[in-house]
ZAMAR-379836 format. One record per residue (C-alpha): x, y, z; residue number from 1; residue in three letters. Coordinates in nm, 3 decimals, padded with zeros to 5 digits. Layout:
<vexkes>
+---------+---------+---------+-----+------+
:       u :       v :       w : pos : code :
+---------+---------+---------+-----+------+
:       X :       Y :       Z : NUM :  ALA :
...
+---------+---------+---------+-----+------+
</vexkes>
This chain:
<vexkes>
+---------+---------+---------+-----+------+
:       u :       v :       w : pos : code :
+---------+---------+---------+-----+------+
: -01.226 : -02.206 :  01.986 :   1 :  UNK :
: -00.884 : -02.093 :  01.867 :   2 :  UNK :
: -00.577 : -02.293 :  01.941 :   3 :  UNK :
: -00.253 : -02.192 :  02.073 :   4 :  UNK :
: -00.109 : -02.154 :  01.720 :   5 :  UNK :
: -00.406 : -01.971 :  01.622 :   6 :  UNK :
: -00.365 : -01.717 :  01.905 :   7 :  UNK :
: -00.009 : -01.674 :  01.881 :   8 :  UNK :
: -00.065 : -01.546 :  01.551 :   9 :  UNK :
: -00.347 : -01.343 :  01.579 :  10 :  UNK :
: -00.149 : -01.178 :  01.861 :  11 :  UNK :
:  00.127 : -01.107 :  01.584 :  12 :  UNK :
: -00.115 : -00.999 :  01.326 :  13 :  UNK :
: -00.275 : -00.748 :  01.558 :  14 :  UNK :
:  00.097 : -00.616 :  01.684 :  15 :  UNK :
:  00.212 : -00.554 :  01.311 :  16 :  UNK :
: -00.024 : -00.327 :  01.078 :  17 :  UNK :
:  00.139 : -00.512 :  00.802 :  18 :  UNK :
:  00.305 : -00.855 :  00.777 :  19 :  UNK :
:  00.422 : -01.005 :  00.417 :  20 :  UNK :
:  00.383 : -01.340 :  00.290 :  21 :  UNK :
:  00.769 : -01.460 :  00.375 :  22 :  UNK :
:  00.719 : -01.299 :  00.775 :  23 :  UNK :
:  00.370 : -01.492 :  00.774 :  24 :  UNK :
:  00.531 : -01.761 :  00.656 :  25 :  UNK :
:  00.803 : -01.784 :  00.952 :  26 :  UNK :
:  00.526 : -01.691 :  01.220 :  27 :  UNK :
:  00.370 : -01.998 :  01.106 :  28 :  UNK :
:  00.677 : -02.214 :  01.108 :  29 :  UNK :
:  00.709 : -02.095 :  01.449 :  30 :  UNK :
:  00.373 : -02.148 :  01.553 :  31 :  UNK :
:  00.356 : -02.527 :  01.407 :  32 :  UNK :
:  00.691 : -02.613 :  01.377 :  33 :  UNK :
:  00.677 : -02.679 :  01.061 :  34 :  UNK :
:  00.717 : -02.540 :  00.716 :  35 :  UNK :
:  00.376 : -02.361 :  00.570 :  36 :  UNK :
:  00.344 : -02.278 :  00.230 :  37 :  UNK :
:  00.083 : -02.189 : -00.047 :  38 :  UNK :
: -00.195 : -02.364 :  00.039 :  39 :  UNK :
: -00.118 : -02.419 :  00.432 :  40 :  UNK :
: -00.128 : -02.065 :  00.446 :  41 :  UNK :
: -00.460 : -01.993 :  00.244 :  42 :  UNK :
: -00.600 : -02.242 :  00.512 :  43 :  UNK :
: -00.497 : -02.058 :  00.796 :  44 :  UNK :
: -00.633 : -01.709 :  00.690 :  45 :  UNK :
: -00.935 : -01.868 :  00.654 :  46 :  UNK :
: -00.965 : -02.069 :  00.934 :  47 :  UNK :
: -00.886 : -01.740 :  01.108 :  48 :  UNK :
: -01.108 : -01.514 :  00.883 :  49 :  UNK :
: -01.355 : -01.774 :  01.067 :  50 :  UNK :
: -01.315 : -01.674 :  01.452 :  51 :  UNK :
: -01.282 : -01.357 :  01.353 :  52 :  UNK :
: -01.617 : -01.301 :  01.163 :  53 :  UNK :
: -01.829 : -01.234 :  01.521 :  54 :  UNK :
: -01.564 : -00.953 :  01.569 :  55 :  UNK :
: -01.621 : -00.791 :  01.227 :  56 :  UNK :
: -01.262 : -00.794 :  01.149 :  57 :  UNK :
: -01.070 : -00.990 :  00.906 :  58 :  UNK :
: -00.736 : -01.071 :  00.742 :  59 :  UNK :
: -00.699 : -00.980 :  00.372 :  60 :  UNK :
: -00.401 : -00.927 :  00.154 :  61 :  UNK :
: -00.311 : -00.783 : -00.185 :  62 :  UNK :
: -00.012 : -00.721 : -00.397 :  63 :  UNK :
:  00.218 : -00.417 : -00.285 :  64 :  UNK :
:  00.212 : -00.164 : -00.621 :  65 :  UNK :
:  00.579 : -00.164 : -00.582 :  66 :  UNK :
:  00.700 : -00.475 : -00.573 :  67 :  UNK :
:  00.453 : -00.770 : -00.627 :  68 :  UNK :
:  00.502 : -00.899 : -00.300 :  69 :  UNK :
:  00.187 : -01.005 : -00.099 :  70 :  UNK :
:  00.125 : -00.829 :  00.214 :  71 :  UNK :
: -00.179 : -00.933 :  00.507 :  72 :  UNK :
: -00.329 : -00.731 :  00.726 :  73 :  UNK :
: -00.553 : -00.776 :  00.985 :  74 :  UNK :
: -00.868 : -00.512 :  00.911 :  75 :  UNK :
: -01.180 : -00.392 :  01.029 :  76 :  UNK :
: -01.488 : -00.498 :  00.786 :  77 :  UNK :
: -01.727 : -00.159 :  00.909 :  78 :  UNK :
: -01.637 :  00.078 :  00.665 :  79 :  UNK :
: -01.675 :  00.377 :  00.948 :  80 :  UNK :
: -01.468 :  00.170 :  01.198 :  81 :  UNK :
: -01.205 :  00.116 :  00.988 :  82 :  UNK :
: -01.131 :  00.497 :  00.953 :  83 :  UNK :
: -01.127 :  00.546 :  01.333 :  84 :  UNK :
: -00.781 :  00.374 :  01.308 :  85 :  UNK :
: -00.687 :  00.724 :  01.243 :  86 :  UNK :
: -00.824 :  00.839 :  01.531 :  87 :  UNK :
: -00.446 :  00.836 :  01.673 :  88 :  UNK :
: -00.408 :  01.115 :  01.481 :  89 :  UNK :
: -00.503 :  01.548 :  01.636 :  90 :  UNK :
: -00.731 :  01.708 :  01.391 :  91 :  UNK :
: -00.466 :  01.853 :  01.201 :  92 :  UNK :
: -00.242 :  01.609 :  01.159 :  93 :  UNK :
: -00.583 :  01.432 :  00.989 :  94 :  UNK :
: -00.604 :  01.686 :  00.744 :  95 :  UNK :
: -00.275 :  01.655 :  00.644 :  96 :  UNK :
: -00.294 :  01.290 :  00.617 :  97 :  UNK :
: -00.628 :  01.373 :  00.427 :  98 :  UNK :
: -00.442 :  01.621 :  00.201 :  99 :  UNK :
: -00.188 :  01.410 :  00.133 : 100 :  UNK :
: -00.362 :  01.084 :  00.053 : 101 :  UNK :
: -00.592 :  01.323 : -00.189 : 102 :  UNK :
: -00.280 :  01.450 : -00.374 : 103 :  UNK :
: -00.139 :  01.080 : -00.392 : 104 :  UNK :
: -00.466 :  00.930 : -00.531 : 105 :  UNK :
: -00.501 :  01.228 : -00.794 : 106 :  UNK :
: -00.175 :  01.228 : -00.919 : 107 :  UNK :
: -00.051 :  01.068 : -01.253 : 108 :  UNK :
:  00.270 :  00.858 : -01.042 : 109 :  UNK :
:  00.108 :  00.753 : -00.750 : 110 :  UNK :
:  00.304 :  00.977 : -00.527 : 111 :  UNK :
:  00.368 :  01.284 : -00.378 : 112 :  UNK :
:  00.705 :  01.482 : -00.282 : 113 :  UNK :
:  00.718 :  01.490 :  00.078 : 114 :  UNK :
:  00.848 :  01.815 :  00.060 : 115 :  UNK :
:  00.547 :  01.937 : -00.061 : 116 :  UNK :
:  00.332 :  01.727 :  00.275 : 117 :  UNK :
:  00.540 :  01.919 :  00.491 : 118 :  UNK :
:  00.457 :  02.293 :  00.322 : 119 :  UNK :
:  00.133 :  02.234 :  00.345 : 120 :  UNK :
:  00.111 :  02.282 :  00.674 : 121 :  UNK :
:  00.130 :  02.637 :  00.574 : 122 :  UNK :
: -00.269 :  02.603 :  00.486 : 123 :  UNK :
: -00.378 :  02.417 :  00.830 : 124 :  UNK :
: -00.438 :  02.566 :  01.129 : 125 :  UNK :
: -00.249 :  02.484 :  01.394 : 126 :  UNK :
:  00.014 :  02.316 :  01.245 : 127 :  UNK :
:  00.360 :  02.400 :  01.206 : 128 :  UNK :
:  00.648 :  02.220 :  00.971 : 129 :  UNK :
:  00.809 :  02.085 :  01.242 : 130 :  UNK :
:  00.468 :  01.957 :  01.346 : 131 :  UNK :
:  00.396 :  01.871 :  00.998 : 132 :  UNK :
:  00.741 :  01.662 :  00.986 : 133 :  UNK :
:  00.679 :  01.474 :  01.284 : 134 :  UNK :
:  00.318 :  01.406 :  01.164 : 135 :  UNK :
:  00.443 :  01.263 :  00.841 : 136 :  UNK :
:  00.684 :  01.043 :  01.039 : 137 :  UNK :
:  00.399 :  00.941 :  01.266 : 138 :  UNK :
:  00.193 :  00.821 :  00.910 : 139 :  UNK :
:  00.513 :  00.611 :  00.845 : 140 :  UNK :
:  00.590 :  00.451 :  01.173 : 141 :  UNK :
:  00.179 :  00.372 :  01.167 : 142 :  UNK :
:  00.273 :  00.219 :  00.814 : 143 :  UNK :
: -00.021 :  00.409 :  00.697 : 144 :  UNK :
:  00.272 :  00.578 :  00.422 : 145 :  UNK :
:  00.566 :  00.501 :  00.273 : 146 :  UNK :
:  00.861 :  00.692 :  00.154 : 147 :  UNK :
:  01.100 :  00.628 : -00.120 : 148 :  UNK :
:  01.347 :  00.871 : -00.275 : 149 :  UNK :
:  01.133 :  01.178 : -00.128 : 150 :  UNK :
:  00.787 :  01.050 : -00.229 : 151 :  UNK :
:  00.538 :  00.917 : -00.035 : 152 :  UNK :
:  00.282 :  00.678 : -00.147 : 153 :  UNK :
:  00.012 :  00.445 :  00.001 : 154 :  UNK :
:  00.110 :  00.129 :  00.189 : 155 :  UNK :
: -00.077 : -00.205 :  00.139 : 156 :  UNK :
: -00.244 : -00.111 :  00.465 : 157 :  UNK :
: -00.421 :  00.205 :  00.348 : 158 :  UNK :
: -00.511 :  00.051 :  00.048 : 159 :  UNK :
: -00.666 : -00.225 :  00.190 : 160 :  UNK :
: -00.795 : -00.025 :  00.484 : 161 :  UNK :
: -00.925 :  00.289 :  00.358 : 162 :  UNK :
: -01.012 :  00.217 : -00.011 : 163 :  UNK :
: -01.350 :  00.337 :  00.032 : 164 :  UNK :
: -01.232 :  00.674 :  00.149 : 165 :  UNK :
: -00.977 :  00.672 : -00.124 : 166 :  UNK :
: -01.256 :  00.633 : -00.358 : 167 :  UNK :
: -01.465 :  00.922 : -00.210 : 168 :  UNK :
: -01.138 :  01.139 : -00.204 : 169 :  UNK :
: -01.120 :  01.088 : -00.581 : 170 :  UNK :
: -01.438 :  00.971 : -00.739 : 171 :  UNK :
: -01.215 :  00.915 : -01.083 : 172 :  UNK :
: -00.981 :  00.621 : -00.927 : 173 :  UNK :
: -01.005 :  00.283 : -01.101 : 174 :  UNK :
: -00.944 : -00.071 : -01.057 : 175 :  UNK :
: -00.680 : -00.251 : -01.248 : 176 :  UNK :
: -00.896 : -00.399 : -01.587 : 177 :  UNK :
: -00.659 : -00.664 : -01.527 : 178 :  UNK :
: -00.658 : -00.803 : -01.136 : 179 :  UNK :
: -00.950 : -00.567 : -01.077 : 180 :  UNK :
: -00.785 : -00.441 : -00.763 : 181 :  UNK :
: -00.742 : -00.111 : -00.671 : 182 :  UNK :
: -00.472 :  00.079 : -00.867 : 183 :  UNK :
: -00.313 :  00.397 : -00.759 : 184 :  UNK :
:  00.013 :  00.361 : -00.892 : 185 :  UNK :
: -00.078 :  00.265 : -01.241 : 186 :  UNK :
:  00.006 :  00.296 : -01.648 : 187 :  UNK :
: -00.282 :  00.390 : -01.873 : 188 :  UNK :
: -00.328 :  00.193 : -02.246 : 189 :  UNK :
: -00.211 :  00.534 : -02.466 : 190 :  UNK :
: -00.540 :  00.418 : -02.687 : 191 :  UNK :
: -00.818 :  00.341 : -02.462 : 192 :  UNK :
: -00.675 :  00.475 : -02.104 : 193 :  UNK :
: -00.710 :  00.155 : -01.929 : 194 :  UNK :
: -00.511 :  00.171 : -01.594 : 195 :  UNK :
: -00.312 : -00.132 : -01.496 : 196 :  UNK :
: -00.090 : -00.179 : -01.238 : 197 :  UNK :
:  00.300 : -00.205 : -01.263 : 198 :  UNK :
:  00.298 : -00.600 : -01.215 : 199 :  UNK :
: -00.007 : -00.615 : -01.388 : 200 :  UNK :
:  00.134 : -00.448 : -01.702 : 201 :  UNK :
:  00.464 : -00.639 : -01.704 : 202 :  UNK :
:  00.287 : -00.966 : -01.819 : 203 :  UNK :
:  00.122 : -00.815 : -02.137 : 204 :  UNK :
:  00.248 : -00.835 : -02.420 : 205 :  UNK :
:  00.247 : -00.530 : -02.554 : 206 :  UNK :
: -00.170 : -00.608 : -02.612 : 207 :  UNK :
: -00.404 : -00.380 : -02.394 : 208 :  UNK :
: -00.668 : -00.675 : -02.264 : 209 :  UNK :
: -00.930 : -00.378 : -02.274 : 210 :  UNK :
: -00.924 : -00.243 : -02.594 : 211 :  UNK :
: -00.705 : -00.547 : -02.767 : 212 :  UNK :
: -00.472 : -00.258 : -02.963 : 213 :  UNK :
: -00.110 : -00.336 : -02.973 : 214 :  UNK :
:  00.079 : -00.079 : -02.828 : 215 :  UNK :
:  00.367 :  00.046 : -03.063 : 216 :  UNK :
:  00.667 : -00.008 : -02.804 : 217 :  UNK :
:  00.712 :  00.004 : -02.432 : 218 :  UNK :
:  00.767 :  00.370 : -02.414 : 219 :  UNK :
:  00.379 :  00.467 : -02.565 : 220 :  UNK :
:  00.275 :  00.663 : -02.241 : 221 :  UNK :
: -00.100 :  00.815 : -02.231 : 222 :  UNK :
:  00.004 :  01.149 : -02.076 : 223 :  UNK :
:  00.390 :  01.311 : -02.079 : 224 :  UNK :
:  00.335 :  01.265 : -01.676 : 225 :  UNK :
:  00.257 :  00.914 : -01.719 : 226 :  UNK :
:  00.519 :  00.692 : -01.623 : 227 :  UNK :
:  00.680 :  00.491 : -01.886 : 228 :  UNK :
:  00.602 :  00.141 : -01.940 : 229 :  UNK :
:  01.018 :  00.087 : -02.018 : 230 :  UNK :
:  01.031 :  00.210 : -01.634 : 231 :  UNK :
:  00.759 :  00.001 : -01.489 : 232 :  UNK :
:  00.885 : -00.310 : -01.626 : 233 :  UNK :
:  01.217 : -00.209 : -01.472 : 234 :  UNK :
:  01.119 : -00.129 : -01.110 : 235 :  UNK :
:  00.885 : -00.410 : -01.109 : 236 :  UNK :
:  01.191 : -00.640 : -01.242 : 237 :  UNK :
:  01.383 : -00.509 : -00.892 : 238 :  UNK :
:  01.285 : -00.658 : -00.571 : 239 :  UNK :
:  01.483 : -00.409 : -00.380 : 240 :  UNK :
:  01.122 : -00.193 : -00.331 : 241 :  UNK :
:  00.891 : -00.251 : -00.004 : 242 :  UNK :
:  00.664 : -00.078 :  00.222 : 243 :  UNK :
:  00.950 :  00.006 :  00.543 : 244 :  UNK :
:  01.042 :  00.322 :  00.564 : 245 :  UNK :
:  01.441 :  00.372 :  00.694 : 246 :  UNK :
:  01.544 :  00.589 :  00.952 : 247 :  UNK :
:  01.663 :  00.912 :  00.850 : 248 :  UNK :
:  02.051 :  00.975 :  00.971 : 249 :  UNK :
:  02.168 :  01.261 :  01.133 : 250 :  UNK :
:  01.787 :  01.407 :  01.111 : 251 :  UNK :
:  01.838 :  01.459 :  00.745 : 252 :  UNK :
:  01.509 :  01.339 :  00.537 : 253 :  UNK :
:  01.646 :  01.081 :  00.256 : 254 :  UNK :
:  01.477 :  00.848 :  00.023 : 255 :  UNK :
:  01.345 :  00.526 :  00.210 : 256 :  UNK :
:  01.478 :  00.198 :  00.122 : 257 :  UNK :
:  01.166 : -00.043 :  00.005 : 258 :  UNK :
:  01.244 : -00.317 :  00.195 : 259 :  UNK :
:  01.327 : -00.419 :  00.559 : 260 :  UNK :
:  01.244 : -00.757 :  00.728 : 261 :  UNK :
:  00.949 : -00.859 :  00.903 : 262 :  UNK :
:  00.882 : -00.434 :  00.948 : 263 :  UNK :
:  00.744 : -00.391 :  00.634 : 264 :  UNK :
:  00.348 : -00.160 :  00.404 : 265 :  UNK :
+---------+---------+---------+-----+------+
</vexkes>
């Protein structure tokens, strides 16, 4: 039987798609009236991971790829049910989200210009830009995407939601040889093309853990689209990165800002 704290943030968890570490952290403090850190919070995922086991859902978390912040979200375990959380979504507006999460998983940055989501409505039935705009702001607001600088790139929630799909979108996707989670946004070793993630990559040093060759300097990229390792260790240096997207002023698209509060993946 859950308790009143319990509930209270289950009711949270299942109002937000996405909730980081610091917002769990006050929900708790809320809930208890006390402080919960670390450990306090470890045991309250799994105490709730426990009453929600009959349910087939679950809480899990994992490191946002853009700024090594820990995000939870509460999931469904069934493969197959977990992509009917889409099912918000018209038939076209799926294949664009389809297209779009196929381009972002293929690509060499991890991203894809949003410009380029919106033409491709061109190539789907029944789907104009303006429908194609307002369908890319509906992936947002559903913190299914997020947007930064005019690309868009997977949330915490996708990837923690819809990994197997990612996987069958691009049979070629690998795991960080480091945390062995999923990495979309990633640098490859420019000797044995080892993908790590940004966070991942910024602890090395300058030793590939897969192949143990010493890279030559922080610039040694595998591809000239690869990003550079200089620029990883930069952005992942910044905490100003998250998974909100802004609103756009005036109805002008612009570059998202990364982080926002409790509305953040």
């Amino acid at each position: 039987m859950a308790s009143d704290q319990q509930k209270q943030i289950l009711q949270y968890l299942l109002y937000k798609p996405l909730v980081s570490l610091k917002d769990l952290e006050k929900i708790y403090a809320a809930a208890y009236e006390k402080q919960g850190r670390g450990e306090e919070i470890r045991d309250l995922v799994r105490s709730l991971n426990d009453l929600l086991k009959p349910a087939q859902l679950g809480i899990k978390s994992r490191l946002c790829e853009d700024n090594n912040e820990e995000y939870f979200a509460l999931i469904n375990m069934i493969e197959s049910e977990a992509a009917k959380h889409t099912s918000e979504f018209s038939p076209a507006e799926f294949e664009l989200f389809k297209w779009i999460m196929k381009e972002i998983v293929s690509s060499e940055s991890g991203s894809v210009s949003s410009i380029d989501c919106i033409n491709q409505s061109s190539y789907i039935p029944k789907l104009t830009k303006t429908d194609a705009q307002k369908a890319l702001d509906k992936f947002l607001d559903s913190q299914w995407l997020n947007e930064r600088e005019g690309e868009v790139s997977l949330t915490v929630r996708a990837l923690l939601e819809l990994e197997p799909l990612l996987k069958k979108l691009d049979e070629d996707l690998q795991n960080c040889k480091i945390c062995n989670k999923l990495a979309v946004k990633k640098v490859a070793c420019p000797d044995c093309g080892a993908k790590f993630h940004r966070y991942c990559i910024s602890r090395l040093k300058l030793k590939c853990p897969a192949c143990h060759q010493v890279w030559r300097s922080l610039e040694d990229e595998s591809t000239p689209s690869q990003i550079s390792l200089s620029q990883t260790l930069s952005q992942t240096s910044n905490p100003s990165t998250s998974q909100v997207p802004n609103r756009r002023n005036g109805g002008v698209r612009r570059g998202r800002s990364h982080m926002e509060s409790d509305d953040s993946e």
